[in-house]
GUVO-589795 format. One record per residue (C-alpha): z, x, y; residue number from 1. Coordinates in steps of 0.02 Angstrom, whole numbers, plus 50000, padded with zeros to 5 digits. Example, Ala and Ser with C-alpha at 12.3 -4.5 7.8 and 13.67 -1.06 7.14 Angstrom:
<atom><w>50390</w><u>50615</u><v>49775</v><k>1</k></atom>
<atom><w>50357</w><u>50684</u><v>49947</v><k>2</k></atom>
This chain:
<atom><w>49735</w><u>49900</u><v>50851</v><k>1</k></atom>
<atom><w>49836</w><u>50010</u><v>50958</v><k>2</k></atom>
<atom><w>49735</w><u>50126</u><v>51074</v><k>3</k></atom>
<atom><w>49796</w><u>50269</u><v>51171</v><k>4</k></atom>
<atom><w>49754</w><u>50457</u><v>51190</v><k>5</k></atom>
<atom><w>49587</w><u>50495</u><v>51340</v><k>6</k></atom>
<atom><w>49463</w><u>50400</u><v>51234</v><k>7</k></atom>
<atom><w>49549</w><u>50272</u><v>51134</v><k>8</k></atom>
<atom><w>49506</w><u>50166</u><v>51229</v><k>9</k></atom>
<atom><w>49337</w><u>50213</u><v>51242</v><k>10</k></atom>
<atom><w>49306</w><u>50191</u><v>51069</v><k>11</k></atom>
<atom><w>49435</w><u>50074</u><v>50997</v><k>12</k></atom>
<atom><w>49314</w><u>49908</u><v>51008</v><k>13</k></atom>
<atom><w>49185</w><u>49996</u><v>50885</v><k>14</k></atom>
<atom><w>49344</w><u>50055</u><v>50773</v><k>15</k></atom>
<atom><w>49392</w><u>49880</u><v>50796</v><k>16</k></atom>
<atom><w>49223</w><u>49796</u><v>50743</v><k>17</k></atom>
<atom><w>49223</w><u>49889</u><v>50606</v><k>18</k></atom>
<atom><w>49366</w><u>49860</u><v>50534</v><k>19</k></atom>
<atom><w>49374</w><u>49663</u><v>50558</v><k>20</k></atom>
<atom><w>49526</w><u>49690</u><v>50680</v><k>21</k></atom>
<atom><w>49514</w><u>49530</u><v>50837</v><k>22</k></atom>
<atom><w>49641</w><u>49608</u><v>50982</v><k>23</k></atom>
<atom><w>49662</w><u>49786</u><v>51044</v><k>24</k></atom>
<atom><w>49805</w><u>49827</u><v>51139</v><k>25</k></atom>
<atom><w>49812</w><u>49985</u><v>51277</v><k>26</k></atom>
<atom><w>49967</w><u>50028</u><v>51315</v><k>27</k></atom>
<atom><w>49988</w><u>50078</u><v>51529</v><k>28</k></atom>
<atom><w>49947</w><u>50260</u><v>51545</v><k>29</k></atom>
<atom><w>49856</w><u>50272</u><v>51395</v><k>30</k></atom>
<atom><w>49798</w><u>50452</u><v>51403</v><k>31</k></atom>
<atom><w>49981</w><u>50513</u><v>51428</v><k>32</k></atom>
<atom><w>50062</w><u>50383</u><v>51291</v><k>33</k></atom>
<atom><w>50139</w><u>50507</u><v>51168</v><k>34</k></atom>
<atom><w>50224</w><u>50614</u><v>51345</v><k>35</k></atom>
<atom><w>50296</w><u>50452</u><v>51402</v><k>36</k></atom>
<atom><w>50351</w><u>50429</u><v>51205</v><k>37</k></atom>
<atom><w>50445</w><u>50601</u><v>51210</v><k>38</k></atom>
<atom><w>50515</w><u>50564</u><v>51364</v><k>39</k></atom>
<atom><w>50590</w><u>50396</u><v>51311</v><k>40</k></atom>
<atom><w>50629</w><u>50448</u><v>51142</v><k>41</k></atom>
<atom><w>50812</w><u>50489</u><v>51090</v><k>42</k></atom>
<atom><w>50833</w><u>50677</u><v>51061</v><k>43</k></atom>
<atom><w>50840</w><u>50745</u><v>50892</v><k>44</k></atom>
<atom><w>50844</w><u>50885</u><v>50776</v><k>45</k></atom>
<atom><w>50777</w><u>50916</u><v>50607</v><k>46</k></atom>
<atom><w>50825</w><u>51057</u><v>50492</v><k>47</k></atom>
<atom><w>50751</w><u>51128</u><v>50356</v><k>48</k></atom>
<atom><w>50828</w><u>51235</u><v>50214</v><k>49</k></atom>
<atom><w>50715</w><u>51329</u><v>50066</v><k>50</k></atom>
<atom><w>50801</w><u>51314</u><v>49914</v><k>51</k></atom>
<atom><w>50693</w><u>51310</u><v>49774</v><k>52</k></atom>
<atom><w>50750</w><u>51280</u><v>49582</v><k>53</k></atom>
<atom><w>50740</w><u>51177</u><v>49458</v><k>54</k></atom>
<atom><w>50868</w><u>51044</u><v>49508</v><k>55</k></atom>
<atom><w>50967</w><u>51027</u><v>49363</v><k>56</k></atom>
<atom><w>51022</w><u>51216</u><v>49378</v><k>57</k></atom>
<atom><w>51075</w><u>51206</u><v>49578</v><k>58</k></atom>
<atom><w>51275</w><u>51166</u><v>49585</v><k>59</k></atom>
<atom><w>51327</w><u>51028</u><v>49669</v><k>60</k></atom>
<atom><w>51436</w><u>51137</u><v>49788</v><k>61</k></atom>
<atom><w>51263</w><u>51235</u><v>49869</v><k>62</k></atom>
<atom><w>51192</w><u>51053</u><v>49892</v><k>63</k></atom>
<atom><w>51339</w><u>51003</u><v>49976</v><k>64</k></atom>
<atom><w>51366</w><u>51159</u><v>50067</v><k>65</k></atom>
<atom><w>51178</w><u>51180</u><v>50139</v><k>66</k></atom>
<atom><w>51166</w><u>50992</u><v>50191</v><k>67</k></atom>
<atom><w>51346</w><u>51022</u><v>50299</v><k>68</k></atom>
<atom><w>51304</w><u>51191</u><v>50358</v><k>69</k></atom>
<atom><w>51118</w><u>51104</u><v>50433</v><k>70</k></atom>
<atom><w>51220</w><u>50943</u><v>50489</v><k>71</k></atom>
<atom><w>51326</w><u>51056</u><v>50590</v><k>72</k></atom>
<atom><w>51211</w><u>51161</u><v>50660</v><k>73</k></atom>
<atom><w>51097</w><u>50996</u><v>50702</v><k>74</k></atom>
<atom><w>51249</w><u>50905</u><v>50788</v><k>75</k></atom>
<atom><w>51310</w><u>51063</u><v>50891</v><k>76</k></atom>
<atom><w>51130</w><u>51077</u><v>50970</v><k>77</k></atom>
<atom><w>51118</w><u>50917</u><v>51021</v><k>78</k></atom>
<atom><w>51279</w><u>50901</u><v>51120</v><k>79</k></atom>
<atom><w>51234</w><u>51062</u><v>51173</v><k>80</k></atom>
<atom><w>51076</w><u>50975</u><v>51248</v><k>81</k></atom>
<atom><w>51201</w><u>50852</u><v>51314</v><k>82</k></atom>
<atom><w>51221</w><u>50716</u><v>51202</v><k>83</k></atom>
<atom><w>51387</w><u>50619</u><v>51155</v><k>84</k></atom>
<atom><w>51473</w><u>50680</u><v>50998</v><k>85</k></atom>
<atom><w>51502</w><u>50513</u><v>50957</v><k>86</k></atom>
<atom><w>51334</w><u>50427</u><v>50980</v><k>87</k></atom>
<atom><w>51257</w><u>50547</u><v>50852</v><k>88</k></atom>
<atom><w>51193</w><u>50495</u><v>50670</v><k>89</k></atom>
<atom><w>51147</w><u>50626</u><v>50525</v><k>90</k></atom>
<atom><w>51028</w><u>50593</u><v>50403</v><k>91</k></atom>
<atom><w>51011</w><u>50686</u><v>50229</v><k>92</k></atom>
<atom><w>50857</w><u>50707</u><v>50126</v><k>93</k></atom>
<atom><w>50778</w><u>50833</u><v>49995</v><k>94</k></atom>
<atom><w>50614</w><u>50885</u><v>49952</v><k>95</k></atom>
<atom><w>50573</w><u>50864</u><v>49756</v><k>96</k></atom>
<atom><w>50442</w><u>50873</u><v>49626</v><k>97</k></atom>
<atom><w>50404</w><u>50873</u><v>49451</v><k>98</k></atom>
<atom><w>50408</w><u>51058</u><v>49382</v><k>99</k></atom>
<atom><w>50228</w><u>51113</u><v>49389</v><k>100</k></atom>
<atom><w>50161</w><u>51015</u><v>49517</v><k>101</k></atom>
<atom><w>50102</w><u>51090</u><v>49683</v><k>102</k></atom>
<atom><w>50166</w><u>50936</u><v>49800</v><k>103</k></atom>
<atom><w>50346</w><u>50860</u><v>49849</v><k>104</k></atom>
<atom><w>50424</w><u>50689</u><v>49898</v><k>105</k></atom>
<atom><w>50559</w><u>50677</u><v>50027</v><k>106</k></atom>
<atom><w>50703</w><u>50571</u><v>49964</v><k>107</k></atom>
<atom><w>50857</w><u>50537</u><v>50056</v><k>108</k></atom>
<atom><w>51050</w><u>50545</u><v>50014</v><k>109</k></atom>
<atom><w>51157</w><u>50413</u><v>50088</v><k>110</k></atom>
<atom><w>51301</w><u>50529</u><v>50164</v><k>111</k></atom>
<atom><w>51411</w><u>50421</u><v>50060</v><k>112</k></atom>
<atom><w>51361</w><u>50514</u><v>49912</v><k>113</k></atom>
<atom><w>51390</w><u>50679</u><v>49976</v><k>114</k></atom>
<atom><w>51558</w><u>50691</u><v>49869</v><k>115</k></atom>
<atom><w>51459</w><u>50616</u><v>49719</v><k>116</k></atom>
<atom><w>51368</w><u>50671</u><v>49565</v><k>117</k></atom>
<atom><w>51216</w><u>50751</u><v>49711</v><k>118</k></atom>
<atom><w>51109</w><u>50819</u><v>49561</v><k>119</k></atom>
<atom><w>51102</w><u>50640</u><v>49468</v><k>120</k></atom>
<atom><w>51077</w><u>50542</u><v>49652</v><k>121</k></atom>
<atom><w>50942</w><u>50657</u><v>49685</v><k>122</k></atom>
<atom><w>50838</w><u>50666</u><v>49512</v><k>123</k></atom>
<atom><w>50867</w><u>50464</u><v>49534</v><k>124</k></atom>
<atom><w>50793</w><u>50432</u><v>49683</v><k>125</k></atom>
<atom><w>50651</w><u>50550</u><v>49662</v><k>126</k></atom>
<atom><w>50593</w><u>50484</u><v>49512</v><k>127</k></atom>
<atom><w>50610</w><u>50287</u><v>49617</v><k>128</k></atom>
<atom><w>50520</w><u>50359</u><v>49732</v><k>129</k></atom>
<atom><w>50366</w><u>50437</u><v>49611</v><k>130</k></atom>
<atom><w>50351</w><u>50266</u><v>49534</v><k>131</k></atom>
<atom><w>50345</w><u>50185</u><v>49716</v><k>132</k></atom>
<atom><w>50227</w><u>50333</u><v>49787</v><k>133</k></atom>
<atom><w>50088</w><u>50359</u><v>49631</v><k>134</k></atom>
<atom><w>50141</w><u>50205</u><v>49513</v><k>135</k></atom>
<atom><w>50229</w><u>50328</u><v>49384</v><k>136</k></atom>
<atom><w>50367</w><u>50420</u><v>49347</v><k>137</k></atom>
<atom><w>50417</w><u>50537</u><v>49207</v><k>138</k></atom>
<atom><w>50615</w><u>50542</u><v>49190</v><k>139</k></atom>
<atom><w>50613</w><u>50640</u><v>49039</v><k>140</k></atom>
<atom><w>50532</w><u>50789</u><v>49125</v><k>141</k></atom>
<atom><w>50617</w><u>50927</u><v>49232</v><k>142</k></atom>
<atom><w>50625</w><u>50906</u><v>49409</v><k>143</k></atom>
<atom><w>50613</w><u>51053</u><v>49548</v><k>144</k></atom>
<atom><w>50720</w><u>51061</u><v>49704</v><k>145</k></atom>
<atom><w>50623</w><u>51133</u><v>49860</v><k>146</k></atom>
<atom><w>50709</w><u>51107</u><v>50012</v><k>147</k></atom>
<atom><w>50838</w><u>51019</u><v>50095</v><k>148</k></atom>
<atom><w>50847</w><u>50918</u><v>50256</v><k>149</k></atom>
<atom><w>50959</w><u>50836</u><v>50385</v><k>150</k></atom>
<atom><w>50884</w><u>50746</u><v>50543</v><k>151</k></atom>
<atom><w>51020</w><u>50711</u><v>50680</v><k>152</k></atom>
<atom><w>50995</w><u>50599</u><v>50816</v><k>153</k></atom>
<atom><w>51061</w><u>50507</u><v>50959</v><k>154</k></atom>
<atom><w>51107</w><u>50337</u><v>50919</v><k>155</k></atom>
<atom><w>51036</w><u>50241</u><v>51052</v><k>156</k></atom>
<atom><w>50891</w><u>50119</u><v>51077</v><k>157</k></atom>
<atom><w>50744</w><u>50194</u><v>51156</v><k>158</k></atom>
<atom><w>50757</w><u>50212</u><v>51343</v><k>159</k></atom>
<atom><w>50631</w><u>50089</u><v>51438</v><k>160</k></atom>
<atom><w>50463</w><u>50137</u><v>51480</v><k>161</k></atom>
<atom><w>50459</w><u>50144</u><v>51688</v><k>162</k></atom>
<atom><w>50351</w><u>50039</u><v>51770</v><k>163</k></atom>
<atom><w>50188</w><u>50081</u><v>51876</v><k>164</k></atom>
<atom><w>50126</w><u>50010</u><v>52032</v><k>165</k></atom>
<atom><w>49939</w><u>50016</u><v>51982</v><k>166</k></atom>
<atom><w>49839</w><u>50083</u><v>52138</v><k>167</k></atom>
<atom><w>49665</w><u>50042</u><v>52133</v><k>168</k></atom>
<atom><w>49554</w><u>50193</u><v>52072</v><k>169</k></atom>
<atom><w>49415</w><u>50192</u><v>52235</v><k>170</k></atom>
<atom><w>49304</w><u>50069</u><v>52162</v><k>171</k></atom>
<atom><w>49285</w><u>49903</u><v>52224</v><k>172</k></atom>
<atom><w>49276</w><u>49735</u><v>52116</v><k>173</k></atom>
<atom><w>49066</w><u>49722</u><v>52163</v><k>174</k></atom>
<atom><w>49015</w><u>49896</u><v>52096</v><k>175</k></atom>
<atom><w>48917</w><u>49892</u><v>51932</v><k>176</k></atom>
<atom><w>48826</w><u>49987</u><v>51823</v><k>177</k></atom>
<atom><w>48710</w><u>49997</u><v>51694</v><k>178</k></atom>
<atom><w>48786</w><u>50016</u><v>51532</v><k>179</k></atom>
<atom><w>48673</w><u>50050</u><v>51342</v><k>180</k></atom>
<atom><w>48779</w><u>49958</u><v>51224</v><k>181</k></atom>
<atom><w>48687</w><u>49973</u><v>51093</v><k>182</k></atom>
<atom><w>48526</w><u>49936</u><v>51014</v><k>183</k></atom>
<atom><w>48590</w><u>49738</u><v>50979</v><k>184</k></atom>
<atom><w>48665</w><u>49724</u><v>51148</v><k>185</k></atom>
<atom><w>48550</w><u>49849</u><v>51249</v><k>186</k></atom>
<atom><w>48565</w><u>49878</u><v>51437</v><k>187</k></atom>
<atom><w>48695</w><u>49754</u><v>51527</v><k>188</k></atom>
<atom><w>48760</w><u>49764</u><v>51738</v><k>189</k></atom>
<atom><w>48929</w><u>49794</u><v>51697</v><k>190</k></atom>
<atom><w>49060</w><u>49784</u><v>51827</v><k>191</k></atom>
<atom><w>49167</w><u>49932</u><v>51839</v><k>192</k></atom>
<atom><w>49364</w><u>49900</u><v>51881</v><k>193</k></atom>
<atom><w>49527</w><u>49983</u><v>51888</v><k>194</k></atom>
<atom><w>49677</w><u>49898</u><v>51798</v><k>195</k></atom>
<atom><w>49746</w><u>49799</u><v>51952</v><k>196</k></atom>
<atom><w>49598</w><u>49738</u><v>51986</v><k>197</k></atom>
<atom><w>49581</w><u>49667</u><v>51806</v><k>198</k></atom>
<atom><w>49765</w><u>49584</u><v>51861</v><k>199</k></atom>
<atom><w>49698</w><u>49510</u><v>52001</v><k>200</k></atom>
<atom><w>49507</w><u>49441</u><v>51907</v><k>201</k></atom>
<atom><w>49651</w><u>49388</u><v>51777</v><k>202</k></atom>
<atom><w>49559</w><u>49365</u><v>51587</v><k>203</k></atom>
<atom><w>49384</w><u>49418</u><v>51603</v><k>204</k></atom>
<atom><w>49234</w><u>49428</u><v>51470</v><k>205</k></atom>
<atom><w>49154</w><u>49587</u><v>51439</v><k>206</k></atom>
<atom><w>49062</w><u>49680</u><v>51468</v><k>207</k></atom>
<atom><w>49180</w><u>49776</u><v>51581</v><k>208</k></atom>
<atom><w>49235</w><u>49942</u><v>51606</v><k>209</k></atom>
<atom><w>49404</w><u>49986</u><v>51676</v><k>210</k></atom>
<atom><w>49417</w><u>50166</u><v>51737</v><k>211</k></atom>
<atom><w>49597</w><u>50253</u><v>51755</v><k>212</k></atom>
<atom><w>49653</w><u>50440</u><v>51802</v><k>213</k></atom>
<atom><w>49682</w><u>50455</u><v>51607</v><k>214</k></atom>
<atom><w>49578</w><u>50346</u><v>51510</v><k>215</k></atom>
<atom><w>49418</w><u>50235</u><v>51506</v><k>216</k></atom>
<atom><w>49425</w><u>50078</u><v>51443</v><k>217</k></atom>
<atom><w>49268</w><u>49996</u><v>51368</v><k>218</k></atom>
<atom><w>49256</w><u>49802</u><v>51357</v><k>219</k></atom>
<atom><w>49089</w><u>49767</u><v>51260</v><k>220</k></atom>
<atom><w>49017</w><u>49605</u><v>51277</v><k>221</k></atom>
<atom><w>49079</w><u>49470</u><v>51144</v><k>222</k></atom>
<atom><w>49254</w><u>49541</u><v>51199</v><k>223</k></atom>
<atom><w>49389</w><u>49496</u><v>51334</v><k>224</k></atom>
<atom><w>49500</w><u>49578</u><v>51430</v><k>225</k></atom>
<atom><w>49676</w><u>49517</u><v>51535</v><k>226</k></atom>
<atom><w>49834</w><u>49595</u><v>51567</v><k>227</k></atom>
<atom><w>50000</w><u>49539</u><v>51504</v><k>228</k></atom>
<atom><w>50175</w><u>49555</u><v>51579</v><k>229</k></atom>
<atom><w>50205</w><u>49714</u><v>51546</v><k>230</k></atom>
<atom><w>50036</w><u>49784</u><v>51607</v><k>231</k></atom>
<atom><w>49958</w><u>49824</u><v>51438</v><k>232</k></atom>
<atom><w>49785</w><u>49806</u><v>51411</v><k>233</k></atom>
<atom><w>49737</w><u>49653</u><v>51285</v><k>234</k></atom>
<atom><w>49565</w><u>49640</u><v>51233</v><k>235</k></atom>
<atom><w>49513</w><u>49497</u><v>51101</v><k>236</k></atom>
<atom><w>49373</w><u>49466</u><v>51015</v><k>237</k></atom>
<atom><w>49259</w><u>49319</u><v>51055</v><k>238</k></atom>
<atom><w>49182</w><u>49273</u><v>50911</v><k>239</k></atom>
């Protein structure tokens, strides 16, 4: 189980119990893990084109010509945000469904195909993907074209996290408190520490509770706590 956001961690044992899941793992800076994920990501852009018919009726040429006017577009913004011409990938999909029915699958077209038969491609892989999605398809019925789509991104692996010198939060390694932890477990002393300090005790049995500027980490009892390499939290179940 992968815990992040202010109280993932707070809560992610219970979640965890619940669900049979043994090992927890909280990522460093836990209550700003999807800003450091932006920041690390490679830039994109997705576009989005409304073209609604029934697909069988759309001509091959609009298909094509929507899905290069978007890929354009989606390429010239990103070098315009700086990015290599070169290093940039487009990806092609199109939102479909069943005439009548009030919901789409996304289904992509391999740019190869582009110059193809688009119509046939398209009605092919949506009805694949209906039989993978709900465990039916109906070829034999119409099909409805909704939208088209092209993603472009920079081709290039994810940039690596940085690394954090953790600074203890204040409290020292002695101070405890007096934590409910339920009617089963009821009141424990439970030693309150910040993630170096959890470095330094190296793997420790709950309970615990680590406090950081973003997030709290609970470590019931019948759980344990360490730090690996990379400073993520790992807590495992006991028993």
């Amino acid at each position: 189980l992968i815990a992040f956001g202010g109280n993932g961690a707070l809560m992610a044992p219970q979640i965890a119990d619940e669900l049979g899941i043994r090992t927890i793992v909280v990522p460093p800076l836990p209550g700003l893990f999807s800003a450091c994920g932006l920041i690390v990501a490679p830039n994109e852009r997705e576009l989005v084109h409304s073209l609604f018919g029934r697909l069988r009726g759309v001509s091959q040429a609009t298909i094509r010509e929507v899905l290069e006017r978007l890929a354009d577009r989606a390429r010239r913004e990103l070098v315009d945000d700086g990015s290599s011409p070169e290093a940039i990938e487009t990806g092609y999909s199109a939102d479909l469904r069943y005439a009548g029915q009030a919901y789409e699958l996304t289904v992509g077209v391999a740019a190869r195909h582009l110059d193809g038969d688009l119509v046939a491609v398209l009605a092919a892989a949506f009805h694949d993907e209906h039989e993978r999605t709900f465990g039916h398809s109906s070829p034999q019925d119409p099909v409805d074209l909704v939208s088209l789509r092209v993603i472009a991104h920079e081709a290039s692996p994810l940039a690596d996290l940085p690394t954090f010198d953790y600074a203890d939060t204040g409290q020292s390694p002695g101070v405890t408190r007096d934590v409910f932890f339920g009617s089963e477990a009821g009141v424990r002393p439970t030693p309150i520490i910040s993630r170096s300090q959890l470095r330094r005790r190296g793997e420790s049995p709950g309970p615990l509770i680590i406090e950081e500027y973003d997030a709290t980490a609970v470590v019931p009892p019948g759980w344990r706590a360490r730090l690996d390499d990379a400073a993520r939290l790992v807590l495992t179940r006991q028993s």
